[in-house]
Each structure stands twice: as C-alpha cells, then as structure tokens.
N, CA, C and O atoms as CSV, one atom per row, in Angstrom:
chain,resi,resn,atom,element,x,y,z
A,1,UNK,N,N,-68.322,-44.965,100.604
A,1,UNK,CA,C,-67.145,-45.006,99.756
A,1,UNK,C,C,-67.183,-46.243,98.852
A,1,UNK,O,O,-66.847,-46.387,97.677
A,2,UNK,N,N,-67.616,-46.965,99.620
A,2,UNK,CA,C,-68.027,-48.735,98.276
A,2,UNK,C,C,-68.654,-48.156,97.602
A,2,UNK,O,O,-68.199,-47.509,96.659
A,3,UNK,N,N,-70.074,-48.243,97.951
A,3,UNK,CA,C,-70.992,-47.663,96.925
A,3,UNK,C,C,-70.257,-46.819,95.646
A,3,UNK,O,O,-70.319,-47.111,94.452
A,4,UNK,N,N,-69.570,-45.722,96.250
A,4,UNK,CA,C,-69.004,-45.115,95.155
A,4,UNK,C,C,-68.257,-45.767,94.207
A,4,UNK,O,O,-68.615,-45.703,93.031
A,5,UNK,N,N,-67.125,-46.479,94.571
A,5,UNK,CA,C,-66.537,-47.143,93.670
A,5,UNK,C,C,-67.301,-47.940,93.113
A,5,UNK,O,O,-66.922,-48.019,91.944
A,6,UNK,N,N,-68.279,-48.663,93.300
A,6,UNK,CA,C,-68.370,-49.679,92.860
A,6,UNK,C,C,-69.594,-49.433,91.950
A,6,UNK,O,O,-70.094,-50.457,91.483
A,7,UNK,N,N,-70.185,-48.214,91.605
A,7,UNK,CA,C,-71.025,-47.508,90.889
A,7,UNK,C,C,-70.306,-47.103,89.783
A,7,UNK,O,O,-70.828,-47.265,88.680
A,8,UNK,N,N,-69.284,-46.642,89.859
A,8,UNK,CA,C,-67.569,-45.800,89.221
A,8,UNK,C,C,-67.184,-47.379,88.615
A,8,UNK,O,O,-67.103,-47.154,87.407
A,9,UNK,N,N,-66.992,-48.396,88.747
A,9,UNK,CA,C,-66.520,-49.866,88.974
A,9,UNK,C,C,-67.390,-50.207,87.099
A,9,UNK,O,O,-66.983,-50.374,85.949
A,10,UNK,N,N,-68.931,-50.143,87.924
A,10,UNK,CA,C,-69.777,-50.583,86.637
A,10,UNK,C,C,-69.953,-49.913,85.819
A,10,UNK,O,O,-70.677,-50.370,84.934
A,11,UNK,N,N,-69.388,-48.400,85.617
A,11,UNK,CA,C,-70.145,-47.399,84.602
A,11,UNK,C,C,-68.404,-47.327,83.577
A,11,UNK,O,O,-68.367,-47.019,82.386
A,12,UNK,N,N,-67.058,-47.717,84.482
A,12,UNK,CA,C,-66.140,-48.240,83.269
A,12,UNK,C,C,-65.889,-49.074,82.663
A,12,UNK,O,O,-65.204,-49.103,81.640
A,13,UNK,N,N,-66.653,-50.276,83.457
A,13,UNK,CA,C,-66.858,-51.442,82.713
A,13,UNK,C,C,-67.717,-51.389,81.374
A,13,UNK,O,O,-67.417,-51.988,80.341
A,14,UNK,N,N,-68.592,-50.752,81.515
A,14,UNK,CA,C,-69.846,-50.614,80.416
A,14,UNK,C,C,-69.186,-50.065,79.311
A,14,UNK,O,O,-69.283,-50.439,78.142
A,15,UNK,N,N,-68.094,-48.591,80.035
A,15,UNK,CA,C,-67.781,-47.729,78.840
A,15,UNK,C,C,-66.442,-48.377,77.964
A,15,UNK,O,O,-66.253,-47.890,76.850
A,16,UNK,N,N,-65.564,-49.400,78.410
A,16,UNK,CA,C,-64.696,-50.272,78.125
A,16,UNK,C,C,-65.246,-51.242,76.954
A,16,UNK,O,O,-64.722,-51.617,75.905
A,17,UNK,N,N,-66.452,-51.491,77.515
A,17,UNK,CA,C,-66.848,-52.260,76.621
A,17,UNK,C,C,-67.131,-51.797,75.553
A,17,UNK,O,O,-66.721,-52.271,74.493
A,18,UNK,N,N,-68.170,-50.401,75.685
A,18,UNK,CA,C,-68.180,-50.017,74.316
A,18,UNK,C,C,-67.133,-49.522,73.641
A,18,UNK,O,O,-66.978,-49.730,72.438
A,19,UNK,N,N,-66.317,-48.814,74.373
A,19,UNK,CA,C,-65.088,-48.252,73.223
A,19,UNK,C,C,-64.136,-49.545,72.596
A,19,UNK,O,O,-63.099,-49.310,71.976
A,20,UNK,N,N,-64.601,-50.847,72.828
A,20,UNK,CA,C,-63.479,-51.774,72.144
A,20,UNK,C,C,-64.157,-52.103,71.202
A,20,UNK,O,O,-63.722,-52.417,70.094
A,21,UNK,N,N,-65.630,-52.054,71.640
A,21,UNK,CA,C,-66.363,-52.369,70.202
A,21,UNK,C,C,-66.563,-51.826,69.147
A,21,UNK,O,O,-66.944,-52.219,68.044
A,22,UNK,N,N,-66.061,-50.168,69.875
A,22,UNK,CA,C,-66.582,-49.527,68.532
A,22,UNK,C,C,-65.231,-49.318,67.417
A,22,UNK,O,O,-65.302,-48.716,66.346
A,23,UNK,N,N,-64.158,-49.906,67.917
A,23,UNK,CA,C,-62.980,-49.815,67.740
A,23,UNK,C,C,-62.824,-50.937,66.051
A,23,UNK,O,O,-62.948,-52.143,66.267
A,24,UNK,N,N,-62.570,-50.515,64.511
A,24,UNK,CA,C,-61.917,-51.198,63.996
A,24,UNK,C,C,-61.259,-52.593,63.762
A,24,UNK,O,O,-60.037,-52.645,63.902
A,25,UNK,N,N,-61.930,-53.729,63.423
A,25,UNK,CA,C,-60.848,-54.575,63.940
A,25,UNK,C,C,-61.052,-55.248,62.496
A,25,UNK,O,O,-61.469,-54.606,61.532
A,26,UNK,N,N,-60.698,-56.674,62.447
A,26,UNK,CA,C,-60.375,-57.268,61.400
A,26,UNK,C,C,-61.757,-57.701,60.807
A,26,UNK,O,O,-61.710,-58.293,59.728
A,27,UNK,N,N,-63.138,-57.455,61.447
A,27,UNK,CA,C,-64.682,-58.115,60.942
A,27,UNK,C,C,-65.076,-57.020,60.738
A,27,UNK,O,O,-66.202,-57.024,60.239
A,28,UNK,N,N,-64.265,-55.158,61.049
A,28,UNK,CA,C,-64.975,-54.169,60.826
A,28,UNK,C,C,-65.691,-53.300,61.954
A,28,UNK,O,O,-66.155,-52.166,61.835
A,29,UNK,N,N,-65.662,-54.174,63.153
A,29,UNK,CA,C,-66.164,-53.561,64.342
A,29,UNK,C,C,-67.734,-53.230,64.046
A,29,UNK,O,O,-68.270,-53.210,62.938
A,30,UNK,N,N,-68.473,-52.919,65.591
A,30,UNK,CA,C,-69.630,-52.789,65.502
A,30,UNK,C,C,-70.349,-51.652,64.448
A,30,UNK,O,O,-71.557,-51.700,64.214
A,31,UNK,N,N,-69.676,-50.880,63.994
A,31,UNK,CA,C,-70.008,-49.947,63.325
A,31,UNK,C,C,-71.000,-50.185,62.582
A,31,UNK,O,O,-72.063,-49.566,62.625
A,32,UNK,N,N,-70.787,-50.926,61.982
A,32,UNK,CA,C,-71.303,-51.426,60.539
A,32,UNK,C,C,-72.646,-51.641,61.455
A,32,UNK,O,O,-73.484,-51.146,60.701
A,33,UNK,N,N,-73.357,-52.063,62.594
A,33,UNK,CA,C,-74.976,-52.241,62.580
A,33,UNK,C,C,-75.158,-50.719,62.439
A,33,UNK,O,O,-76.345,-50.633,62.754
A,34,UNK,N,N,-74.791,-49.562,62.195
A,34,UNK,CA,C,-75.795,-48.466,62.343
A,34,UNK,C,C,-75.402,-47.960,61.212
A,34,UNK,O,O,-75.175,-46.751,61.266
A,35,UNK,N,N,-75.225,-48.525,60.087
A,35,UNK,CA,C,-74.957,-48.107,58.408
A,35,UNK,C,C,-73.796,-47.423,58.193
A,35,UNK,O,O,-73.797,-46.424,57.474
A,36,UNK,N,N,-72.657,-47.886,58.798
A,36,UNK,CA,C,-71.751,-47.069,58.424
A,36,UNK,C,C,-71.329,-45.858,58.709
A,36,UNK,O,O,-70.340,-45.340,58.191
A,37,UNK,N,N,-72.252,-45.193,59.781
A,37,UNK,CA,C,-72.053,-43.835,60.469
A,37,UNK,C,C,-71.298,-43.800,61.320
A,37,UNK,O,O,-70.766,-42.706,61.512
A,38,UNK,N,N,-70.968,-44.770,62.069
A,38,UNK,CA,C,-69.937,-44.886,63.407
A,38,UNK,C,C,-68.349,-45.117,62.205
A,38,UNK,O,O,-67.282,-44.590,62.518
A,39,UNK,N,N,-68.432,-45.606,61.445
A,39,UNK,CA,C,-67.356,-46.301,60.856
A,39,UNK,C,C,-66.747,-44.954,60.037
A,39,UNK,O,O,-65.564,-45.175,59.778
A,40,UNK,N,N,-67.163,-43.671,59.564
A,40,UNK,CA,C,-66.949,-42.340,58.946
A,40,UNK,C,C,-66.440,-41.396,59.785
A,40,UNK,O,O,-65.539,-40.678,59.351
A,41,UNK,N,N,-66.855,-41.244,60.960
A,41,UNK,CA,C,-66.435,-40.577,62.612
A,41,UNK,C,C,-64.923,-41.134,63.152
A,41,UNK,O,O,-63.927,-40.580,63.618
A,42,UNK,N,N,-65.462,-43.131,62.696
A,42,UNK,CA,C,-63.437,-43.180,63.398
A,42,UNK,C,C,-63.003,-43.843,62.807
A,42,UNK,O,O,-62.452,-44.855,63.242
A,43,UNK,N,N,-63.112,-43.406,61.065
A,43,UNK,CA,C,-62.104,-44.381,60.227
A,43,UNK,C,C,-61.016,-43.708,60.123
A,43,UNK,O,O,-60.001,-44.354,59.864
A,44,UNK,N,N,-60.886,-41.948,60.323
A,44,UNK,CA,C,-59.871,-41.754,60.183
A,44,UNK,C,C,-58.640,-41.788,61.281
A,44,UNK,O,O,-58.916,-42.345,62.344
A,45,UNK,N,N,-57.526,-41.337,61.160
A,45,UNK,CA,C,-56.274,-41.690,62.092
A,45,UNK,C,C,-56.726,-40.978,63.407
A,45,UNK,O,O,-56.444,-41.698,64.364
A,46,UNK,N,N,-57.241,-39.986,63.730
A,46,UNK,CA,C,-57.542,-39.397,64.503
A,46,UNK,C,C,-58.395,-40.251,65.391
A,46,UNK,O,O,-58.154,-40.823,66.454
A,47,UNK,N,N,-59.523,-40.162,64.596
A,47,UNK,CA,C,-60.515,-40.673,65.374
A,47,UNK,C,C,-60.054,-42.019,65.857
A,47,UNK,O,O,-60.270,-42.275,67.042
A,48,UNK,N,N,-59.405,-42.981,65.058
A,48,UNK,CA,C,-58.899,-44.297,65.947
A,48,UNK,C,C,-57.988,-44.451,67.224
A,48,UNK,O,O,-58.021,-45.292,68.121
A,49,UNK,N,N,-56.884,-43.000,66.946
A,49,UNK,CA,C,-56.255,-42.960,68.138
A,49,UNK,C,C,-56.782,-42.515,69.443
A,49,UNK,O,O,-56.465,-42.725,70.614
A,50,UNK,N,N,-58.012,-41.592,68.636
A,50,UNK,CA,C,-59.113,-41.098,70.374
A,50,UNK,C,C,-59.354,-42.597,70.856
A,50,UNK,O,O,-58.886,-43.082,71.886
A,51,UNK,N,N,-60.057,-43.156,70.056
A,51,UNK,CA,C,-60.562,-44.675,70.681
A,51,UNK,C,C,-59.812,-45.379,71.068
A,51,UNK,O,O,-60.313,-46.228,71.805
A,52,UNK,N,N,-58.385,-45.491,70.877
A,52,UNK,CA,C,-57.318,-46.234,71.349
A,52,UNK,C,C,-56.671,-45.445,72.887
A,52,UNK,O,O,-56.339,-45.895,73.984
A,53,UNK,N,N,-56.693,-44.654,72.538
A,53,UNK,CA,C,-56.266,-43.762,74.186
A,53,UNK,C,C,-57.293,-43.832,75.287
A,53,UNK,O,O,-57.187,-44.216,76.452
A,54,UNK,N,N,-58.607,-43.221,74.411
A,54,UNK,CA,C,-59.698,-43.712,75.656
A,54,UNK,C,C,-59.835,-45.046,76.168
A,54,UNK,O,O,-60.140,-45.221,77.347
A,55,UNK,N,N,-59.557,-46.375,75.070
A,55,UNK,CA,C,-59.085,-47.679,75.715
A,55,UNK,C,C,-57.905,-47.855,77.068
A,55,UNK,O,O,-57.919,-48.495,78.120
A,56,UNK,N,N,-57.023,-47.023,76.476
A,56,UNK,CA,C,-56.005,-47.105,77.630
A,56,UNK,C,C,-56.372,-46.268,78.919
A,56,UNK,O,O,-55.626,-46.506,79.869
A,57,UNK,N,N,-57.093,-45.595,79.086
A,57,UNK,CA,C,-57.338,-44.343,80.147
A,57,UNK,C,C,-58.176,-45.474,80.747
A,57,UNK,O,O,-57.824,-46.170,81.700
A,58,UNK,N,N,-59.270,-45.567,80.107
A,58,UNK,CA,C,-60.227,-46.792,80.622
A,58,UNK,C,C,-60.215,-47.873,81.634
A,58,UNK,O,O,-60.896,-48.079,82.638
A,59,UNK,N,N,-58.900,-48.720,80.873
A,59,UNK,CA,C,-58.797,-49.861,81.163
A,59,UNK,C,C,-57.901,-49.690,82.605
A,59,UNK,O,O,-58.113,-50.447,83.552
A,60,UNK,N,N,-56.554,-48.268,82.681
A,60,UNK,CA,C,-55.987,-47.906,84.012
A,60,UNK,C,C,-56.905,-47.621,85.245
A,60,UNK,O,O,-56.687,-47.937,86.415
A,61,UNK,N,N,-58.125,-46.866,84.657
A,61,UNK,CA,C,-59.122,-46.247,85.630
A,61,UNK,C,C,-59.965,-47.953,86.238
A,61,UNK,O,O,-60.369,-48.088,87.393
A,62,UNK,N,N,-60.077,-49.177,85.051
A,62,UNK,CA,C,-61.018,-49.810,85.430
A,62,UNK,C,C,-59.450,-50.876,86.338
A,62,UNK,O,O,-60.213,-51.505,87.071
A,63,UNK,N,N,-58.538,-51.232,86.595
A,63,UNK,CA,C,-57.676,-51.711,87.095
A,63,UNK,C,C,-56.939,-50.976,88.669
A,63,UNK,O,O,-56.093,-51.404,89.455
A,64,UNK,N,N,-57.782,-49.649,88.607
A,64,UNK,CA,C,-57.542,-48.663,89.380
A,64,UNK,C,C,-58.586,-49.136,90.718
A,64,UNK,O,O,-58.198,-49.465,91.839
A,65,UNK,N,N,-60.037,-49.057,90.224
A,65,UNK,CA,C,-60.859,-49.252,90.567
A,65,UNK,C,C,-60.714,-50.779,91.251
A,65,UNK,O,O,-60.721,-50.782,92.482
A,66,UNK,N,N,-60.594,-51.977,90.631
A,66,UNK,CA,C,-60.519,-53.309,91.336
A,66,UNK,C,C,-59.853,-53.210,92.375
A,66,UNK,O,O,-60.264,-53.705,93.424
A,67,UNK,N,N,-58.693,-52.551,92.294
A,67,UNK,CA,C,-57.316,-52.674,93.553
A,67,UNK,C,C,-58.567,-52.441,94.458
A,67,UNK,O,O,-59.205,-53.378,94.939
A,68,UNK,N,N,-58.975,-50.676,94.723
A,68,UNK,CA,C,-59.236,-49.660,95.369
A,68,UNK,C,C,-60.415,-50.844,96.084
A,68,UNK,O,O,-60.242,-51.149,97.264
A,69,UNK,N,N,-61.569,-51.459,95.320
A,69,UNK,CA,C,-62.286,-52.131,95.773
A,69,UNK,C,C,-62.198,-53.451,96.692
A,69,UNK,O,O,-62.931,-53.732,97.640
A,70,UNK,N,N,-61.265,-54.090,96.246
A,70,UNK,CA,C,-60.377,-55.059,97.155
A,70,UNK,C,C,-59.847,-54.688,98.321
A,70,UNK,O,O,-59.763,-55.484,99.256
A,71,UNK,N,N,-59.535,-53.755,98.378
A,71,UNK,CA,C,-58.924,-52.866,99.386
A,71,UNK,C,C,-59.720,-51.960,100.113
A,71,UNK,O,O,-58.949,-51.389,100.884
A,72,UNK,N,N,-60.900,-51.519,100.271
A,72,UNK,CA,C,-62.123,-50.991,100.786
A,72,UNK,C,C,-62.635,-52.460,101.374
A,72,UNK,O,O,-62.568,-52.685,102.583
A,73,UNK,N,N,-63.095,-53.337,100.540
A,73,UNK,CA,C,-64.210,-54.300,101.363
A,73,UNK,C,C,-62.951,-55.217,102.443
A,73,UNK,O,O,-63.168,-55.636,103.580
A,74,UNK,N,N,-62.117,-55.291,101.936
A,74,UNK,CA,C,-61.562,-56.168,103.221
A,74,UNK,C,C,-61.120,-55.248,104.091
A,74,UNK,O,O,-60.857,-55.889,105.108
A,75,UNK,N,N,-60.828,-53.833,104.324
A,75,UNK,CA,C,-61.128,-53.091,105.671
A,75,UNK,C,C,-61.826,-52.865,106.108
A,75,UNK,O,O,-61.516,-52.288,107.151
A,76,UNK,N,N,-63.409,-53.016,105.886
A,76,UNK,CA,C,-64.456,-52.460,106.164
A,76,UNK,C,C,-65.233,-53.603,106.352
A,76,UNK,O,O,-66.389,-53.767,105.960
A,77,UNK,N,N,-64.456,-54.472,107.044
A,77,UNK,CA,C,-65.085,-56.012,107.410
A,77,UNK,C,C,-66.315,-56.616,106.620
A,77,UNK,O,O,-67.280,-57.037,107.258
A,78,UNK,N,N,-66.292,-56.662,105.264
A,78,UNK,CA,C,-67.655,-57.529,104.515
A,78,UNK,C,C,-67.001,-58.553,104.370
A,78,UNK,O,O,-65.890,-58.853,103.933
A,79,UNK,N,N,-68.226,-59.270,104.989
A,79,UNK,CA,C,-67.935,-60.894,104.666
A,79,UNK,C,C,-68.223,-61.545,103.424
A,79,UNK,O,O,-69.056,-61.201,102.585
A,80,UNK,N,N,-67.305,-62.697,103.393
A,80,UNK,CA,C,-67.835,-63.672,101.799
A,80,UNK,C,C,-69.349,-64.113,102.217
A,80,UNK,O,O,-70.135,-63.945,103.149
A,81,UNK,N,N,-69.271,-64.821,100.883
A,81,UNK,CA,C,-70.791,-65.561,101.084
A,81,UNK,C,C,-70.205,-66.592,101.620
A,81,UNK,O,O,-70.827,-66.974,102.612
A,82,UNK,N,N,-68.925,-67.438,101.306
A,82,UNK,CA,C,-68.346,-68.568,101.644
A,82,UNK,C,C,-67.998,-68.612,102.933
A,82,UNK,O,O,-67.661,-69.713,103.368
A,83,UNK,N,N,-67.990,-67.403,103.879
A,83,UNK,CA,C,-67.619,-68.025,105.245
A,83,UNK,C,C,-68.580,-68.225,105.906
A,83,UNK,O,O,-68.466,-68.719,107.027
C-alpha cells in the first residue's frame, strides 16, 4: 500500500509540475521553448481553464496523497533515519 502511494505520490508531483509550467504567466510560460505550439493549444479560454482545473484536481490529489502517506508509514511502524 506505500509503495502504491508513494509511486501515485511521484507521478503527481511530476504532473503538477508540468501543468504549472505549461500554464501562461507573465514571461509567457514554457511554451515558447517548442516554437509556439504549446502556446496555440492553450492560448485560448478553454484551453487555459483545462490547465487551471487540472492544477486544482492535481494539487487536491497531490495534498491527498501526503496526508494518506503520513498516515500509512507511521502505522506500519517505519522508522526515521533520526532515531
């Protein structure tokens, strides 16, 4: 059940990351390294609000995940490195 989450843990972290990057912002967002093709897909209203919702789905699932993980390893007796 760790394993799982914590596989689930790193693969929303990754995808968090990319959807903020690919997201619009005030320098233009990453778009612009692949000529402007990412930036035609979600310049319009649509496409920014997909990227803005999938931010929010994301970020619940990746806040979902920490609890769940905190809460797995300290029942399942793993120790720190510190004790």
């Amino acid at each position: 059940m760790y394993t799982i989450l914590y596989i689930l843990h790193i693969l929303v972290c990754i995808l968090l990351i990319i959807t903020i990057l690919l997201q619009l912002g005030q320098a233009g967002g990453i778009g612009g390294i692949f000529g402007g093709g990412i930036d035609q897909i979600f310049s319009t209203s649509s496409g920014s609000m997909f990227l803005k919702k999938t931010t929010i789905v994301l970020a619940i699932i990746f806040v979902c995940t920490t609890i769940l993980l905190t809460i797995v390893s300290s029942r399942t007796g793993l120790e720190s490195v510190v004790r």
